[in-house]
C-alpha positions in Angstrom: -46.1 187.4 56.2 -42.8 188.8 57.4 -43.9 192.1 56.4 -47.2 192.3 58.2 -45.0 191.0 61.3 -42.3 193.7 61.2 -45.5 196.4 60.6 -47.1 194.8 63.4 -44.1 195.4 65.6 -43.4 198.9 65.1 -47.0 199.8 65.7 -46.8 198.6 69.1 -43.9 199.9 69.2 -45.3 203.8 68.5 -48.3 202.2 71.0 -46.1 201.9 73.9 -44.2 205.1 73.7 -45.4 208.6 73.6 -43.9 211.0 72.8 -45.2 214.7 74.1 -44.5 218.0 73.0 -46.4 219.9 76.6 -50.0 218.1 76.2 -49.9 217.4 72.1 -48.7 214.2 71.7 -46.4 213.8 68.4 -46.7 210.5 68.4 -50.8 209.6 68.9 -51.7 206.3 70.1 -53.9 205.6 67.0 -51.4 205.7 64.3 -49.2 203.0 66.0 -53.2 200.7 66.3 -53.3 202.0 62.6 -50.1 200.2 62.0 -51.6 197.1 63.7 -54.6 196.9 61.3 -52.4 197.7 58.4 -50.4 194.6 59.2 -52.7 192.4 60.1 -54.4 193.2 56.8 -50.8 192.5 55.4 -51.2 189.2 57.2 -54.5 188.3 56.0 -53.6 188.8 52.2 -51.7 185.6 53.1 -53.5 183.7 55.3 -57.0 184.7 55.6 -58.0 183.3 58.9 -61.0 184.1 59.9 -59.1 184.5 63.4 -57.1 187.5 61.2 -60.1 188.8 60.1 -61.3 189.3 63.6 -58.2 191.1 65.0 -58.9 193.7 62.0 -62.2 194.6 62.8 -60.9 194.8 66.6 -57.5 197.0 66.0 -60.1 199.4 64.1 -62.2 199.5 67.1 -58.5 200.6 68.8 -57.9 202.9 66.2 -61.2 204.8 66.9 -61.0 204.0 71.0 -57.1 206.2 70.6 -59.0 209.0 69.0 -61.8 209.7 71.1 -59.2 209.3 73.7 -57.1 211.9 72.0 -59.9 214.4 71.6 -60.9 213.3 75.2 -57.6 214.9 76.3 -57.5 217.7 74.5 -60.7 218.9 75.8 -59.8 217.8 79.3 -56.2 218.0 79.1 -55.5 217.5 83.4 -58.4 215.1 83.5 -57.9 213.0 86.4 -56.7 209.1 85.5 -58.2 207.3 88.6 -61.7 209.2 87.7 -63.9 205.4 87.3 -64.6 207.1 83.9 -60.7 207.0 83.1 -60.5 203.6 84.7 -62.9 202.2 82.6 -61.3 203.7 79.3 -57.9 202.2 80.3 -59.4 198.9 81.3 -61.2 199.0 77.6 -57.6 199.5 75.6 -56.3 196.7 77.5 -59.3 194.4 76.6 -59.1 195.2 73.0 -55.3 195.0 73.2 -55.4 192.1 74.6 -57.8 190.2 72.4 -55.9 191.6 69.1 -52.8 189.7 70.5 -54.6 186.9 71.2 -56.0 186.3 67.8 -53.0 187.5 66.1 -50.9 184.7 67.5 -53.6 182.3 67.5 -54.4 183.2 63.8 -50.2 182.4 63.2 -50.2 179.3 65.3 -53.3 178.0 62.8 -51.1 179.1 59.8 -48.1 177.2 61.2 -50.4 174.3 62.4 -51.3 174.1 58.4 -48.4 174.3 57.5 -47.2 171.6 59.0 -44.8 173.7 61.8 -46.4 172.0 64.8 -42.7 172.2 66.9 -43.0 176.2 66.3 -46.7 176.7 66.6 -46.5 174.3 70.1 -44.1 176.8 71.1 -45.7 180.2 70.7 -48.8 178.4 72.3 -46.7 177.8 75.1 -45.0 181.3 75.7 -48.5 182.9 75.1 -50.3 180.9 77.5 -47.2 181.7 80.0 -48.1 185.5 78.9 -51.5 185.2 79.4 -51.6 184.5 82.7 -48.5 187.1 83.6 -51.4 189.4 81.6 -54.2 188.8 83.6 -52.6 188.9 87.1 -50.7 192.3 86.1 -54.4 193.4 85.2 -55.6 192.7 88.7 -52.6 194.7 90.2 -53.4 197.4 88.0 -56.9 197.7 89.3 -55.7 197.0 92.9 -53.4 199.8 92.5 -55.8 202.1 91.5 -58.4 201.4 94.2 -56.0 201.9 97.0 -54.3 204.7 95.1 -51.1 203.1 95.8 -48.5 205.0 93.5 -45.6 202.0 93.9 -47.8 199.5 93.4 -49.1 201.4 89.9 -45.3 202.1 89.3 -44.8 197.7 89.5 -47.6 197.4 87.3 -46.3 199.3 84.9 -42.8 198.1 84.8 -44.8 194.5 84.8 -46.7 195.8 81.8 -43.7 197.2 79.7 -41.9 193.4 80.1 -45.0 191.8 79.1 -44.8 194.5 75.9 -41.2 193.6 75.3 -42.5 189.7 75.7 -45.1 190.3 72.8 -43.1 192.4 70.9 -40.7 189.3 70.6 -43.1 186.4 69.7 -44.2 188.9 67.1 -40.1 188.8 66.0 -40.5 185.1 67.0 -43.3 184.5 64.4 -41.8 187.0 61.6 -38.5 184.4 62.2 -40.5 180.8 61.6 -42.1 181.4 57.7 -42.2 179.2 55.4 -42.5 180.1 51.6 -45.4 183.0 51.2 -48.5 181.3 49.2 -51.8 182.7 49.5 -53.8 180.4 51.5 -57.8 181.1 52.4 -59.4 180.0 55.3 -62.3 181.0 57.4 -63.1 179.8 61.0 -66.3 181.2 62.1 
């Protein structure tokens, strides 16, 4: 599972920074979600939680969401990010991103859970419900921000949201750390 951890992690990593060359991004947002499927298929072909199975189908959904951004942009390259259409878009990576991350650690606390790593999986439930929360009120400021077009309140937001990256990214390490000996295991949750 380590694997499907580390491939996890870098994806987000290419996620959360672009890198632009003028408007072409050299780094697209949908090969970084790409690497978020591919390891949560990596993590699935040792647990198959049906939890797993789930954040699969959703990164996918991410994968095509960044593309139909990417083309979005290049047709309208100074389209206007407060437009309620642009708004909305944003608002729908962050739901998606945010219920990926949820099933991913939830679909690791259930592996540790069966294998019999309560101590570890009480933890991550702890730090994610702590990130949750952080999560949802950053969300609030971010649409606060953008109603009253307040540029240092968006700029507080952000630097909220790239911690709360940073926070993920190290469960992710966290849960790449705590596993046990790698034996295919199936279960489904419906």
């Amino acid at each position: 599972m380590s694997q499907g951890y580390k491939t996890i992690f870098w994806g987000i990593i290419f996620i959360s920074f672009h890198i632009n060359l003028g408007s072409f991004q050299i780094l697209p947002g949908f090969i970084g979600w790409a690497m978020v499927a591919s390891g949560i298929s990596q993590l699935r072909t040792v647990y198959n939680s049906g939890r797993f199975k789930k954040a699969s189908v959703i990164a996918l959904i991410a994968v095509l969401h960044s593309i139909i951004g990417l083309l979005i942009t290049f047709r309208y390259p100074y389209a206007d990010n407060s437009s309620p259409f642009m708004m909305s878009w944003m608002i729908l990576i962050s739901i998606l991103e945010i219920v990926i991350e949820y099933l991913i650690i939830h679909g690791s606390v259930e592996y540790l859970y069966h294998g019999d790593d309560i101590e570890t999986a009480d933890n991550i439930v702890k730090l994610f419900r702590v990130y949750l929360i952080i999560y949802f009120v950053n969300t609030i400021l971010i649409c606060i921000a953008f109603t009253l077009y307040n540029n240092s309140l968006t700029v507080f937001a952000a630097l909220i949201g790239i911690v709360l990256r940073v926070w993920f990214l190290a469960l992710t390490s966290r849960l790449k750390n705590y596993q046990r000996d790698e034996v295919s295991t199936d279960y489904r949750e419906e």
